[in-house]
GUGUVEX-456275 format. One record per residue: residue number from 0; x, y, z of N, C-alpha, C in turn. Coordinates in steps of 0.2 Angstrom, whole numbers. Example, Ala and Ser with C-alpha at 12.3 -4.5 7.8 and 13.67 -1.06 7.14 Angstrom:
BEGIN
<pt 0,<66,-28,39>,<62,-22,39>,<66,-16,39>>
<pt 1,<64,-11,35>,<68,-5,36>,<64,0,39>>
END
This chain:
BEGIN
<pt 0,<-390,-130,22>,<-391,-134,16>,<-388,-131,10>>
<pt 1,<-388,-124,9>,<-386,-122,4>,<-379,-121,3>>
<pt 2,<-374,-120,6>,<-367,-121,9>,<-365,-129,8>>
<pt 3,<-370,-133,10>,<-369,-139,10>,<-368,-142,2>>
<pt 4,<-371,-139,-1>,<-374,-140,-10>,<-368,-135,-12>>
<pt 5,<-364,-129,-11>,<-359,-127,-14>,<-354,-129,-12>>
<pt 6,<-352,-131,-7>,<-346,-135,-3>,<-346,-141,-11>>
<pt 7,<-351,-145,-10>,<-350,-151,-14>,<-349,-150,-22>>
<pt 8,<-352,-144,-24>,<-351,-143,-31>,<-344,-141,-32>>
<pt 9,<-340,-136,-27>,<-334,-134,-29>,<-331,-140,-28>>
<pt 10,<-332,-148,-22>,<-326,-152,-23>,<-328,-155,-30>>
<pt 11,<-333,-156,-32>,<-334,-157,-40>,<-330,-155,-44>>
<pt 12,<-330,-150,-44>,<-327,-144,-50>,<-319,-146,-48>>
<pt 13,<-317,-144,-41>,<-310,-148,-41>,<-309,-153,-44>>
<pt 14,<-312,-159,-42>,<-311,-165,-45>,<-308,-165,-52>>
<pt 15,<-311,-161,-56>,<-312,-164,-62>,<-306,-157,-67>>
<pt 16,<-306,-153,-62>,<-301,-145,-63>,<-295,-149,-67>>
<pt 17,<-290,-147,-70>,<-285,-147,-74>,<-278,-146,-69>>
<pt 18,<-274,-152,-70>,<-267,-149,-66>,<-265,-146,-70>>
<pt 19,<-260,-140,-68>,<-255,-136,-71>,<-248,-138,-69>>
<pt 20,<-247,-138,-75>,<-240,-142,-74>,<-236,-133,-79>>
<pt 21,<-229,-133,-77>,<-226,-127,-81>,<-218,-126,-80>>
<pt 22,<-215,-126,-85>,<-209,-128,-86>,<-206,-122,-91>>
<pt 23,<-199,-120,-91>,<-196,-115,-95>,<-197,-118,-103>>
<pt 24,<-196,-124,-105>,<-201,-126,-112>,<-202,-133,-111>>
<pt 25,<-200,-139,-114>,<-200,-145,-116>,<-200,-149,-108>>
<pt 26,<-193,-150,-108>,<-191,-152,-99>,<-197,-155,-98>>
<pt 27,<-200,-150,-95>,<-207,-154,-90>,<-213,-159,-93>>
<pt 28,<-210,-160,-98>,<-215,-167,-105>,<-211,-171,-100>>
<pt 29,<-206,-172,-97>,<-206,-178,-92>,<-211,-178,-88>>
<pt 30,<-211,-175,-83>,<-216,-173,-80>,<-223,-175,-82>>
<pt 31,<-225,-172,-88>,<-233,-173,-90>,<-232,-182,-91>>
<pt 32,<-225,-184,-94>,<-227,-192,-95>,<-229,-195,-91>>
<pt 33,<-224,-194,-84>,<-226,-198,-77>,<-235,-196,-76>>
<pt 34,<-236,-190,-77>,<-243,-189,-77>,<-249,-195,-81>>
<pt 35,<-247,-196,-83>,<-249,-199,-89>,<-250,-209,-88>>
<pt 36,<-242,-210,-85>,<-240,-215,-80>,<-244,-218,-76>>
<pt 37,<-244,-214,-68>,<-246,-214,-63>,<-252,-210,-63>>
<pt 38,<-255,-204,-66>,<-262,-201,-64>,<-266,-202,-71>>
<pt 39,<-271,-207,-72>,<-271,-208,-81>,<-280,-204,-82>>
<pt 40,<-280,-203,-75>,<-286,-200,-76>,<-287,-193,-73>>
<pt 41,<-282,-189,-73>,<-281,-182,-73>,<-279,-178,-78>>
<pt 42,<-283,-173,-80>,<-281,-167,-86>,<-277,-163,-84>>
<pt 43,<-274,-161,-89>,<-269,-157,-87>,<-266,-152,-92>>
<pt 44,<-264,-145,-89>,<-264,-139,-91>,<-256,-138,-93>>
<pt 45,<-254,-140,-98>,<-245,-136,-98>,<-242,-132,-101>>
<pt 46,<-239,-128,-99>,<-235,-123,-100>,<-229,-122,-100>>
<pt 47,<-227,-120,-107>,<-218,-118,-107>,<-215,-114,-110>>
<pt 48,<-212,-109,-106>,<-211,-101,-107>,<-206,-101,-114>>
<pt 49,<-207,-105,-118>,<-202,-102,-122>,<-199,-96,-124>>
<pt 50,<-203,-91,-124>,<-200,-85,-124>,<-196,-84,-121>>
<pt 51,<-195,-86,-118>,<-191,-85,-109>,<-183,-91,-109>>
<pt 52,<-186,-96,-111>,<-181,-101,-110>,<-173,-98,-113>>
<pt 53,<-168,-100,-109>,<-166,-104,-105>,<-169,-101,-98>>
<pt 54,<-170,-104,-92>,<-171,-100,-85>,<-163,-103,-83>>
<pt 55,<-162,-106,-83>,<-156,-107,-77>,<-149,-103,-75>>
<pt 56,<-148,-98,-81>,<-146,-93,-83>,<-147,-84,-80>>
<pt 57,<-153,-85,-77>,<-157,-80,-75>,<-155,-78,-68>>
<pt 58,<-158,-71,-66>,<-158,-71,-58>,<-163,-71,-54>>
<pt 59,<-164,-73,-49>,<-167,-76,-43>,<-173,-72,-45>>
<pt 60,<-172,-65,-45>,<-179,-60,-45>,<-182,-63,-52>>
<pt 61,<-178,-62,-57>,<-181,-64,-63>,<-186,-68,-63>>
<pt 62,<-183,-74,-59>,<-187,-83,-59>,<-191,-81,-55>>
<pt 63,<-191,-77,-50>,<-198,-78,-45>,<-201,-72,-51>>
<pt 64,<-201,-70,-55>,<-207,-63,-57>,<-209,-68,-63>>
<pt 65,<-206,-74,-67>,<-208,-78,-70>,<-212,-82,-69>>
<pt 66,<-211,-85,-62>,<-216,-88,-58>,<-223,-88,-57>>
<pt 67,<-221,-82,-56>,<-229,-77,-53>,<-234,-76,-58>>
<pt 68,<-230,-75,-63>,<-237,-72,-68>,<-237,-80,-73>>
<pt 69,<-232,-84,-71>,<-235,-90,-74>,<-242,-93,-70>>
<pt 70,<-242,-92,-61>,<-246,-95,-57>,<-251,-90,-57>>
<pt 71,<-251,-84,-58>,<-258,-78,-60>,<-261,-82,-64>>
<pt 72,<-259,-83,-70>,<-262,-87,-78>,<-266,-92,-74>>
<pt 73,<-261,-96,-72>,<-264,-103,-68>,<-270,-103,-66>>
<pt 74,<-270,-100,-63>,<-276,-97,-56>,<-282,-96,-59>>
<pt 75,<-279,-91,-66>,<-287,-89,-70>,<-289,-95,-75>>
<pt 76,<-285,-99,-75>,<-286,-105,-77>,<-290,-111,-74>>
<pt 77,<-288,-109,-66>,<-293,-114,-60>,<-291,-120,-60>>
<pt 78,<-285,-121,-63>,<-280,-128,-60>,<-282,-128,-52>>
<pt 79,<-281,-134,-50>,<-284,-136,-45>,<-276,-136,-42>>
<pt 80,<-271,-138,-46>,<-265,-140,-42>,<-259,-137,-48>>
<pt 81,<-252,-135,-45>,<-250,-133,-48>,<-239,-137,-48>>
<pt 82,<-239,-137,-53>,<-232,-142,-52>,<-227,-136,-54>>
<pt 83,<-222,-137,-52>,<-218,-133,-53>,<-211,-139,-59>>
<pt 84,<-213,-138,-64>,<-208,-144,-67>,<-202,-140,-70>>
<pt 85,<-200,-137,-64>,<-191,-134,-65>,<-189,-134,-60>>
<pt 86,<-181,-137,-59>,<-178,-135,-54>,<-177,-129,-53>>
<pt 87,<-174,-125,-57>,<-171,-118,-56>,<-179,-114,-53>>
<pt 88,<-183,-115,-56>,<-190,-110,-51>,<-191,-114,-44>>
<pt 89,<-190,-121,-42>,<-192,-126,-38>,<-187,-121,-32>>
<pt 90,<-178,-121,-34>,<-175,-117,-30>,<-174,-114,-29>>
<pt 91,<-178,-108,-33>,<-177,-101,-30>,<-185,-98,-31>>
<pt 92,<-188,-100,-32>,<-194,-99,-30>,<-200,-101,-28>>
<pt 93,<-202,-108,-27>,<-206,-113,-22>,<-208,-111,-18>>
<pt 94,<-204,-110,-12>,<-205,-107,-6>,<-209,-100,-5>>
<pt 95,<-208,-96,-7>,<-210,-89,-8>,<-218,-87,-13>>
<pt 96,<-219,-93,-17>,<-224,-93,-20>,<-229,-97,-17>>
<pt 97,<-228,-103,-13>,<-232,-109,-9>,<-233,-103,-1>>
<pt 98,<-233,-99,-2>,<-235,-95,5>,<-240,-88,2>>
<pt 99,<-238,-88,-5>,<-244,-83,-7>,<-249,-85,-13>>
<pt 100,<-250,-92,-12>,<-255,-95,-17>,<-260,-99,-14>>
<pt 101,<-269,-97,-15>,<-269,-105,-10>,<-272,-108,-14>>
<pt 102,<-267,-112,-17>,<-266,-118,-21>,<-260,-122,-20>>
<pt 103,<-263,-130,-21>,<-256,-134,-18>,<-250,-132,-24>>
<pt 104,<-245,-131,-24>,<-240,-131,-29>,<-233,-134,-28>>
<pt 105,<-233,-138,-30>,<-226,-142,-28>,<-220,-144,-34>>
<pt 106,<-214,-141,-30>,<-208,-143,-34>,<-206,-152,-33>>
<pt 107,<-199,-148,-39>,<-198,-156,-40>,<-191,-158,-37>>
<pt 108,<-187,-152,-34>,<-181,-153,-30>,<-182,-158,-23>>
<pt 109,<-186,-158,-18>,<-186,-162,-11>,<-189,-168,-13>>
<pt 110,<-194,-170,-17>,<-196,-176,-20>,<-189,-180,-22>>
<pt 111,<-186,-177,-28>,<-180,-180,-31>,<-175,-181,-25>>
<pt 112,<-172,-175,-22>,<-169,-177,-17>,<-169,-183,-12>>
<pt 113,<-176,-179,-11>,<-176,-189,-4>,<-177,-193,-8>>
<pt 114,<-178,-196,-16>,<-178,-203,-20>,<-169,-204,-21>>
<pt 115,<-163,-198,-21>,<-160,-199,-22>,<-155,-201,-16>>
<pt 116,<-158,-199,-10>,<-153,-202,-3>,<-156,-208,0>>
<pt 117,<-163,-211,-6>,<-165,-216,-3>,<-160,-222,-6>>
<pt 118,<-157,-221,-11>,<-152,-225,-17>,<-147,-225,-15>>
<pt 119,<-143,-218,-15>,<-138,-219,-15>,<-133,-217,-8>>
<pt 120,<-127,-216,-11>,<-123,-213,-4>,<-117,-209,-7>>
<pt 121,<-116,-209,-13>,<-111,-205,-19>,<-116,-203,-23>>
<pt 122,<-118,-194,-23>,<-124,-192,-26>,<-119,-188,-30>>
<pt 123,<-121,-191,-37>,<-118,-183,-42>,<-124,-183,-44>>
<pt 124,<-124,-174,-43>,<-130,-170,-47>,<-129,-164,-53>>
<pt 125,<-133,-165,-57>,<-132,-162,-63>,<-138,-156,-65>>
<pt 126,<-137,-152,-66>,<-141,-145,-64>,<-140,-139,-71>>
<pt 127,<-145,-133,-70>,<-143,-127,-70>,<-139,-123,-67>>
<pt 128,<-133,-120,-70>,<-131,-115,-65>,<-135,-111,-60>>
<pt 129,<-142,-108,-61>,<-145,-107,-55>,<-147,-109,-49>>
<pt 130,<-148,-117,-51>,<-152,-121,-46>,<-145,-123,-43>>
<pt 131,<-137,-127,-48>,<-132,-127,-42>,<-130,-122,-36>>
<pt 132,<-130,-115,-38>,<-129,-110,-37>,<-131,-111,-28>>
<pt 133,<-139,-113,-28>,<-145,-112,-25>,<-142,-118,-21>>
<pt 134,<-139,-123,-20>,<-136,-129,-17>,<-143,-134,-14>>
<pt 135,<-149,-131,-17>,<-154,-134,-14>,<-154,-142,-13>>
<pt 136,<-150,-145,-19>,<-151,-152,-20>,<-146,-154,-14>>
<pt 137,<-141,-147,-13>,<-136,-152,-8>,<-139,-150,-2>>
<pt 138,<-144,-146,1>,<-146,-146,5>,<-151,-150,10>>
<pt 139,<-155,-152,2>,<-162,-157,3>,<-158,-164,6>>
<pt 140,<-154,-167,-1>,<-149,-173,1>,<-147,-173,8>>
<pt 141,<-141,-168,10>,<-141,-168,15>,<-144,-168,22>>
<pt 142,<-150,-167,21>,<-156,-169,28>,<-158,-173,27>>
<pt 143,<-158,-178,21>,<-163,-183,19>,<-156,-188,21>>
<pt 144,<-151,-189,20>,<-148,-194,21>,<-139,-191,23>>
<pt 145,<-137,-188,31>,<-132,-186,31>,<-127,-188,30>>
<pt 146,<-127,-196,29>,<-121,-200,27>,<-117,-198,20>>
<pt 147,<-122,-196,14>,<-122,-197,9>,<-117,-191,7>>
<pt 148,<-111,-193,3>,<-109,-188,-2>,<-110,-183,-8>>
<pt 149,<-111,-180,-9>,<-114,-176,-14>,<-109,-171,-17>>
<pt 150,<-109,-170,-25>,<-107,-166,-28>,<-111,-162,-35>>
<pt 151,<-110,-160,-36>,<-115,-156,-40>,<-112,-152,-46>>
<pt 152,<-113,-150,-53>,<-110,-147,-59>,<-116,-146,-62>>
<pt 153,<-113,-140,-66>,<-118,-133,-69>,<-118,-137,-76>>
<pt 154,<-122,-137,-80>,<-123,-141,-85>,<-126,-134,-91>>
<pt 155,<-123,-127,-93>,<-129,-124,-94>,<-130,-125,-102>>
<pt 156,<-126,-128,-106>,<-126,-129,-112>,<-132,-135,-113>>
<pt 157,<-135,-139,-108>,<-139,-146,-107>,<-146,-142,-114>>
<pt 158,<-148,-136,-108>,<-156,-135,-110>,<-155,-130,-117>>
<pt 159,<-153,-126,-118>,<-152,-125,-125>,<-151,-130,-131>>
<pt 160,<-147,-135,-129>,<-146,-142,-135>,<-154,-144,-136>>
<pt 161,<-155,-146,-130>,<-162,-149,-131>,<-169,-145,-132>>
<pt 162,<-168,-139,-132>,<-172,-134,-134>,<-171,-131,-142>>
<pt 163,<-166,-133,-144>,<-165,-135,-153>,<-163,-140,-156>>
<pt 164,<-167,-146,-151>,<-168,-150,-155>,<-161,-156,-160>>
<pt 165,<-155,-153,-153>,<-148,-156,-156>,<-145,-163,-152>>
<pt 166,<-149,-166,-148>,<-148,-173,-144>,<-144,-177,-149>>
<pt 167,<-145,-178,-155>,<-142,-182,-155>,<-136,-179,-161>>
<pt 168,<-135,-173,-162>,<-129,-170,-165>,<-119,-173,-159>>
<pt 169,<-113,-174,-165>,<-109,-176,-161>,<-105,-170,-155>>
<pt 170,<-109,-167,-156>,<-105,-163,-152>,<-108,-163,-143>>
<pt 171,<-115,-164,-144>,<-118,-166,-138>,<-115,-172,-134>>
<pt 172,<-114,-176,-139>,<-107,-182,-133>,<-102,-179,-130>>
<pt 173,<-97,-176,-135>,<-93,-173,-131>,<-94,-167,-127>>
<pt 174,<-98,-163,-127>,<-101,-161,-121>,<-104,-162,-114>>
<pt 175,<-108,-168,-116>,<-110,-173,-108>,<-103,-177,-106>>
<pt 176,<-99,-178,-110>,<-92,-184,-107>,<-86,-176,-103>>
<pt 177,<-88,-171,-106>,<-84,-168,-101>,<-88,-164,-96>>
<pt 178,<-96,-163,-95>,<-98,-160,-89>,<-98,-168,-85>>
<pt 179,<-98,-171,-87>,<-100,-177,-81>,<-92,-179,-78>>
<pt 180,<-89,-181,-84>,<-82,-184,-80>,<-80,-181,-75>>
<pt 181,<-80,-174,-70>,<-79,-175,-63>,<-83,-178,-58>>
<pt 182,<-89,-181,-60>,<-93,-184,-55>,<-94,-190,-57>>
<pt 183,<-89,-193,-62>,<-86,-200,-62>,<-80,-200,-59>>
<pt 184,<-78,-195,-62>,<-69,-197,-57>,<-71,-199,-48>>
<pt 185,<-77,-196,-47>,<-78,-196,-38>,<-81,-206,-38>>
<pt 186,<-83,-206,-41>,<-85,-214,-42>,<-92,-213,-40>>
<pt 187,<-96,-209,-41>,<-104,-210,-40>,<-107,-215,-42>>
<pt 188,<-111,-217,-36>,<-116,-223,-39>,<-123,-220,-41>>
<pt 189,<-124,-214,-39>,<-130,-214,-42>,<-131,-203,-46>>
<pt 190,<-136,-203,-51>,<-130,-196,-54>,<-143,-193,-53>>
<pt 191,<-141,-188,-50>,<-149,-185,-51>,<-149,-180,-56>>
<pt 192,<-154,-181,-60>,<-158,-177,-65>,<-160,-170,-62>>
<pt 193,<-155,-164,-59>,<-158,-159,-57>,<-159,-153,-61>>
<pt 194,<-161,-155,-68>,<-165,-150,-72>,<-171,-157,-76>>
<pt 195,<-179,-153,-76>,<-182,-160,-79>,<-180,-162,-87>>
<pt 196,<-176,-157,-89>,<-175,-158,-99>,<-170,-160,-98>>
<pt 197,<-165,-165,-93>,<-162,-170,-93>,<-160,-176,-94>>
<pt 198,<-167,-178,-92>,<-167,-185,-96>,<-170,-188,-102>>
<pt 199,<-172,-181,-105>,<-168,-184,-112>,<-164,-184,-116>>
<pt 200,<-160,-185,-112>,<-152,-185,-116>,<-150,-191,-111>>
<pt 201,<-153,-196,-110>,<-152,-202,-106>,<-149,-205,-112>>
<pt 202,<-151,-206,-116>,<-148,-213,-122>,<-139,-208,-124>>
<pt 203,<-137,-202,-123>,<-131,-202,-123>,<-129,-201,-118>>
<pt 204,<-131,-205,-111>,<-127,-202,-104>,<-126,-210,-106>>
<pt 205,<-130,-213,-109>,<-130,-222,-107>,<-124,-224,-111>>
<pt 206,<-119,-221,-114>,<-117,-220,-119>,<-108,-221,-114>>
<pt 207,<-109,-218,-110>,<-101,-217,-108>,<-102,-219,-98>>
<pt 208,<-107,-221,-95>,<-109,-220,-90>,<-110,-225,-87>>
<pt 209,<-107,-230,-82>,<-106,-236,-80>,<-114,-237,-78>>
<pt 210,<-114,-242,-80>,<-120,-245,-81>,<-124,-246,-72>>
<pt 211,<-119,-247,-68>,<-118,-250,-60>,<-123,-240,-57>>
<pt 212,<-121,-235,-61>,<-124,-229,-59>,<-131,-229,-60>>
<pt 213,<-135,-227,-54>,<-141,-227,-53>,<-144,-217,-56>>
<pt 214,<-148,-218,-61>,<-151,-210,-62>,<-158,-210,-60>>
<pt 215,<-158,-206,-56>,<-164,-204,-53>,<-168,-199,-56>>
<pt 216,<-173,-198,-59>,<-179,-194,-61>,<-183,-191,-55>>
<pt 217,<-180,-183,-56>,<-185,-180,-50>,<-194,-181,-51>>
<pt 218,<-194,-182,-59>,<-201,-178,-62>,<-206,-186,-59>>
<pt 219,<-204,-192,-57>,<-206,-198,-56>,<-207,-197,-49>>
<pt 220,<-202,-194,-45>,<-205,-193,-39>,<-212,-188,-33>>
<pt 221,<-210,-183,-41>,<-214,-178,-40>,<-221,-178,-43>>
<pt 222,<-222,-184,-47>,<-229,-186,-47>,<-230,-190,-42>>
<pt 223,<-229,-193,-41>,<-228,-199,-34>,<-231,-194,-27>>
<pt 224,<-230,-189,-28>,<-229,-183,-21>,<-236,-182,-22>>
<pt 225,<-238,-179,-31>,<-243,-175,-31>,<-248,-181,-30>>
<pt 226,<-249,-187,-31>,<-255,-190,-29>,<-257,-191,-23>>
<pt 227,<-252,-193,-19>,<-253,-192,-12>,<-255,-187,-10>>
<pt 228,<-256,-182,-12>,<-259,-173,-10>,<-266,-172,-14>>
<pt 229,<-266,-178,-18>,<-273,-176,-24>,<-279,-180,-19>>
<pt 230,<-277,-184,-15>,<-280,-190,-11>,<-278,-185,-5>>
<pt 231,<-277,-183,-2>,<-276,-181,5>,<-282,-174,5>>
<pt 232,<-281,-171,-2>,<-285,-166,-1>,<-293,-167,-4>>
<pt 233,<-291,-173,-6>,<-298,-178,-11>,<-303,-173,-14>>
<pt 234,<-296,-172,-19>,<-298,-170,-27>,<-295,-173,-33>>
<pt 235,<-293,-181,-31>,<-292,-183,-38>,<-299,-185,-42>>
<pt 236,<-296,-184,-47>,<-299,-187,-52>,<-301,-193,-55>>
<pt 237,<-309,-194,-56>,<-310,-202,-55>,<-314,-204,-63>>
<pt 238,<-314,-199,-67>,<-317,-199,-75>,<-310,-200,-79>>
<pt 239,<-313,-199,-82>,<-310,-199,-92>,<-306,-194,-90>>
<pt 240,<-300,-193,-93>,<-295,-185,-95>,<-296,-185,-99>>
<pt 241,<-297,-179,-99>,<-297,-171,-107>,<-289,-171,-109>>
<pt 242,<-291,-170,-114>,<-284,-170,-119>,<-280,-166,-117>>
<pt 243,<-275,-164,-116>,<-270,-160,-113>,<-271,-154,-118>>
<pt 244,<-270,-147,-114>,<-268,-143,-118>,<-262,-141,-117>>
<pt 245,<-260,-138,-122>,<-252,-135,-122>,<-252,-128,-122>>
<pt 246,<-248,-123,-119>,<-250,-116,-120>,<-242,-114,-119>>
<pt 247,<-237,-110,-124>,<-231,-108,-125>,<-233,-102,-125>>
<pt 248,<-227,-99,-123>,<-226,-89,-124>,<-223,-89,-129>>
<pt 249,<-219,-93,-132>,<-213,-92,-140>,<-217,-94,-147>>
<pt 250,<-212,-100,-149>,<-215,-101,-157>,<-219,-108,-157>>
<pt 251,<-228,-110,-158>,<-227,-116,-155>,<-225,-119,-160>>
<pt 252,<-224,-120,-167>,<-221,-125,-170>,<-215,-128,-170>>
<pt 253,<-210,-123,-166>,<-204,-126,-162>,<-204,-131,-156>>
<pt 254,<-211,-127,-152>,<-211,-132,-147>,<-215,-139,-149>>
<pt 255,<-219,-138,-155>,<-223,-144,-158>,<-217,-150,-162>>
<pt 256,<-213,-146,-165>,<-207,-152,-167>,<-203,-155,-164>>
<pt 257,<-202,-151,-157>,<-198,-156,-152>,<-203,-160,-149>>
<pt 258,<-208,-158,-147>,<-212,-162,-139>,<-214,-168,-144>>
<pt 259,<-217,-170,-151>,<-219,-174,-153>,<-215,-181,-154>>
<pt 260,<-208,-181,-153>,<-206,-185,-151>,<-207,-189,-145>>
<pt 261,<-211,-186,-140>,<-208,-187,-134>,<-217,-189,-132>>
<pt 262,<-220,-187,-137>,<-228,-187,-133>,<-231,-193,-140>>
<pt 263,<-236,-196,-136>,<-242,-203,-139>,<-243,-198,-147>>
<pt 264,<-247,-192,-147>,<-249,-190,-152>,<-247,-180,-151>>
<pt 265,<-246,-179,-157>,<-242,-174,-160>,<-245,-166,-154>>
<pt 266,<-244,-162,-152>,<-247,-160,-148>,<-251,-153,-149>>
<pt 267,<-256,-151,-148>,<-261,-143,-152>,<-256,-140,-147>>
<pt 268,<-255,-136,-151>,<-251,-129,-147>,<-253,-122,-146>>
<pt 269,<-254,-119,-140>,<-258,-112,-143>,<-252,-109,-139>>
<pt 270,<-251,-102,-140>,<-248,-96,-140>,<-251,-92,-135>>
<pt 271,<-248,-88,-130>,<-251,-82,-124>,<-245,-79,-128>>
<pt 272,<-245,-72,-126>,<-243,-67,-124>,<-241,-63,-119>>
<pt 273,<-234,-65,-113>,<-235,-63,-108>,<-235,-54,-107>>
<pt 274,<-237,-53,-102>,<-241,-58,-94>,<-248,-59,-97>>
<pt 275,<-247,-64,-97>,<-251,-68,-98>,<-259,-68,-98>>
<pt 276,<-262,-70,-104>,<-270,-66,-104>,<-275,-74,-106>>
<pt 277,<-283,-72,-102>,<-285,-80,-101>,<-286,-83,-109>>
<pt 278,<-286,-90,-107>,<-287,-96,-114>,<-293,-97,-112>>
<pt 279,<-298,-97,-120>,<-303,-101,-119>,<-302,-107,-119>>
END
């Protein structure tokens, strides 16, 4: 009986536990949106290493040692689940951490991929140079749909722009019309989001970029994933959500002037000190 009463109190305590969502900074506010979308009654824990940002720049070791002591924090946090809202960690460290956590934790690369080989058959993907580097999107595509063509370019000026706050300065046009024009010249129909701090530069991809071009949002399909998982492991949440916290390792008022464009209301920002130490 007594096993039977803490059995049920932990799936309580799940149910109601905080996703953790964590991104190298802003990026993964796509992410939280679809949360927000699709899960309206799950809380949610987010994190973004500004300290750290850019990741896609980095090496392999680096991002998996970034990962880890993002997902230590997590842990002591008691997220129920944990998102990995970056490519560049999705591929080069997912795999190696989903073997030594037991918590579900899911990237946003094989979600996006199979939404992108369900579309198209001409895939440009647009990326970090870590994650192109990692070929994972040409890999995932590739077994998700082997007919499909695939091309891929390093994009590493993307997440800086939008990490100071310069989307719509002119030089960012001319920036996006010359990473993307080889994956026009190939005639793509459909172009994937493979860093999540991509689509907010949508209103100037929409700019030069034939209309007939399908763009896929990994961060849409990887909430799609996580609810299926939230129900299989039947720990979603059926109450009210808690207000989201926000927790950055850099400045938050930098990341408070950018995200508020992007979020319902202005976001409380608290500050860790990595590695990481607990938040009340």
């Amino acid at each position: 009986m007594q096993e039977r009463f803490t059995a049920t109190r932990q799936l309580q305590h799940e149910q109601v536990a905080r996703i953790g969502v964590f991104d190298s900074g802003v990026g993964g506010l796509t992410v939280l949106q679809e949360i927000y979308r699709q899960l309206p009654h799950e809380s949610v824990l987010y994190f973004g290493d500004t300290a750290r940002v850019p990741y896609g720049t980095r090496s392999a070791a680096e991002i998996l040692r970034f990962t880890r002591e993002t997902l230590d924090w997590m842990v002591q946090q008691r997220v129920k689940m944990a998102i990995m809202a970056c490519n560049t960690s999705s591929a080069l460290a997912l795999e190696t951490v989903q073997s030594e956590y037991d918590l579900p934790i899911l990237g946003v690369i094989l979600p996006g991929a199979r939404a992108a080989a369900r579309q198209g058959q001409r895939i440009g993907v647009i990326a970090t140079p870590a994650t192109v580097a990692s070929n994972a999107y040409l890999r995932a595509i590739g077994e998700a749909n082997p007919e499909a063509r695939v091309w891929q370019v390093a994009c590493p000026e993307f997440v800086p722009i939008i990490e100071n706050n310069q989307i719509h300065e002119p030089h960012t046009l001319e920036i996006a019309t010359e990473y993307l024009h080889p994956l026009l010249d190939r005639s793509i129909d459909t172009l994937v989001y493979g860093c999540t701090h991509y689509p907010h530069l949508e209103p100037i991809f929409r700019q030069f970029i034939p209309h007939m071009v399908r763009f896929i949002d990994p961060a849409v399909a990887v909430v799609t994933a996580a609810a299926k998982e939230l129900n299989v492991l039947g720990i979603q949440s059926h109450s009210m959500a808690a207000s989201t916290k926000f927790i950055v390792s850099g400045d938050p008022t930098q990341f408070t002037r950018i995200a508020t464009q992007w979020l319902p209301t202005p976001p409380l920002v608290q500050q860790i000190i990595l590695p990481p130490v607990t938040v009340s």
